[in-house]
C-alpha positions, 0 to 999 in steps of 0.5 A: 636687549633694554637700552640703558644710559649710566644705569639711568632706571629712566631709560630702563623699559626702552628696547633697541629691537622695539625702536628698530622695528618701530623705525621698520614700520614707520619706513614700510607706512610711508612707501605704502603712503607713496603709493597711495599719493602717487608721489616719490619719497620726497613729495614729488608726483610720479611722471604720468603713465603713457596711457592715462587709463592705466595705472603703471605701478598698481596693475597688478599691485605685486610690486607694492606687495613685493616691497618688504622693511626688515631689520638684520641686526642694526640694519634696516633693510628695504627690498623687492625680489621683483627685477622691475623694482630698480628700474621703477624707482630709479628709472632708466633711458626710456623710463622716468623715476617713479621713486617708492624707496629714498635714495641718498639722505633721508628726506626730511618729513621722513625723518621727522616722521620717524623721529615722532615716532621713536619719540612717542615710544619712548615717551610712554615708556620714561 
């Protein structure tokens, strides 16, 4: 459905589902660059593997592909059906953190990065 405000033919061609989706995109980038920089969503390298020939979150790549961003109604949802997902992001008593999804606020160059996006998309469309 078109977002409008008092009538505003300005805001006439801005969709609410397009800018969901477009945020749902933008989030599903920056895991996947995460993965590509080996760094947690707020810039913070991952703990090195025990064994530095191996490489614990891309053996396979499952996890990475498991990892999916929808949006359900107004809500943006990031999963993993994998049980090791939790675990990996958060970590546990034997294993560091080795974040892929934020946890908490939103850290700011996502924001920011997300906000440029919705910007650019409403600025083609005003």
């Amino acid at each position: 459905m078109p977002v409008t405000t008092s009538g505003s033919a300005a805001f006439k061609d801005i969709d609410e589902a397009e800018i969901h989706q477009i945020i749902a995109d933008k989030v599903a980038e920056l895991i996947d660059r995460g993965f590509d920089t080996k760094t947690d969503p707020n810039g913070r390298p991952w703990a090195p593997d025990k064994n530095p020939k191996s490489n614990l979150l891309e053996r396979t790549g499952a996890l990475r592909r498991s990892i999916k961003v929808t949006v359900e109604g107004s809500d943006l949802v990031v999963r993993s059906e994998l049980p090791y997902a939790d675990p990996i992001n958060l970590g546990t008593y034997k294993m560091p953190a080795r974040g892929f999804v934020p946890v908490g606020e939103l850290p700011a160059e996502w924001r920011r990065e997300i906000d440029e996006a919705v910007a650019r998309y409403i600025e083609e469309r005003t």
